[in-house]
C-alpha positions as CSV (number, residue, x, y, z in Angstrom):
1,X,111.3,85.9,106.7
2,X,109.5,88.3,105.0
3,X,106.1,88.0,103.8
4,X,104.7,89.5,100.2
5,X,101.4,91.0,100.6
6,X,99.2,93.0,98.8
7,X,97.4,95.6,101.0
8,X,93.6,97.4,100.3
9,X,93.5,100.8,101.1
10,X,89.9,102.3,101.4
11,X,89.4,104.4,98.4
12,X,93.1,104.2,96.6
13,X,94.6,101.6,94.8
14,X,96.3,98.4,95.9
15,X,99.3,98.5,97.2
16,X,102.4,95.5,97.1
17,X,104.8,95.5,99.6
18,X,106.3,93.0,102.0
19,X,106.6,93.0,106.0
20,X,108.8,91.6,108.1
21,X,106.3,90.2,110.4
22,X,101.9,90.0,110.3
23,X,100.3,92.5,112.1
24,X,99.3,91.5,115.8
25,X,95.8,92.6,116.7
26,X,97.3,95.0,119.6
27,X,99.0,97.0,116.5
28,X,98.1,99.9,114.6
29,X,100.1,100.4,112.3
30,X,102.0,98.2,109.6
31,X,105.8,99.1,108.0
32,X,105.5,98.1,104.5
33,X,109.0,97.9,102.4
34,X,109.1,98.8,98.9
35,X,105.5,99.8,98.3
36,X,104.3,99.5,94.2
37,X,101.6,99.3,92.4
38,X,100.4,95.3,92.1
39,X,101.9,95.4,88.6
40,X,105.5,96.7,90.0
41,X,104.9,100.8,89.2
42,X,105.5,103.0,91.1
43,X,102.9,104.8,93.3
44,X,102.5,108.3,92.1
45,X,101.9,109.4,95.9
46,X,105.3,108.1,97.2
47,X,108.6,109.5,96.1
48,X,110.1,107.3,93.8
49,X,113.6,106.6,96.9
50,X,111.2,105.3,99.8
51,X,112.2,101.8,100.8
52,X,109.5,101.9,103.6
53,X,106.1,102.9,104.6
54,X,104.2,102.4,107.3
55,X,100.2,103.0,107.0
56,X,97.8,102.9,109.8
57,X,95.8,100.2,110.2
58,X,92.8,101.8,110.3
59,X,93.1,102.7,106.9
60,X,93.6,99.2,105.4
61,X,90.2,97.3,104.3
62,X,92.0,94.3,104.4
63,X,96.0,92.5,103.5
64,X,95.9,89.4,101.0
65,X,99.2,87.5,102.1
66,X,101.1,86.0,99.0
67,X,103.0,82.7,98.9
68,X,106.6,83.1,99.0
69,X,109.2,81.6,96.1
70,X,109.8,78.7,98.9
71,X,106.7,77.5,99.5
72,X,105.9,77.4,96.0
73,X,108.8,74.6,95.9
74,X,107.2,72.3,99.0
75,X,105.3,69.0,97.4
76,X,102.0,68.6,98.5
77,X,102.0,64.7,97.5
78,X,103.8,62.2,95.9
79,X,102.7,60.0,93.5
80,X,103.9,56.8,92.7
């Protein structure tokens, strides 16, 4: 299942992108598939036909992980 996330890179602008899998702490780098701009542009930096990236982690200041479609559909609670 792959995760949406949205990743900070020290001094550029956010990227969005999803992963197959989080990073472990033994990694250091991430593969990111079809990187954009948070708003869905393109990043002027990356030819417009990549599908993938992959960034070191060292460069990342930190990765916000987004809630897929799915889990937007789980019920917290019922109530009667």
């Amino acid at each position: 299942m792959p995760y949406s996330v949205i990743l900070h890179i020290a001094g550029e602008t956010s990227v969005a992108g999803e992963i197959e899998d989080l990073p472990k702490p033994t990694d250091n780098i991430i593969v990111v598939m079809h990187p954009r701009q948070k708003d869905g542009k393109d990043l002027h930096y990356i030819d417009q036909n990549v599908v993938k990236v992959i960034w070191p982690l060292a460069k990342l200041s930190f990765i916000e992980i987004l809630e897929s479609a799915e889990e937007e559909k789980i019920i917290g609670f019922v109530r009667d």
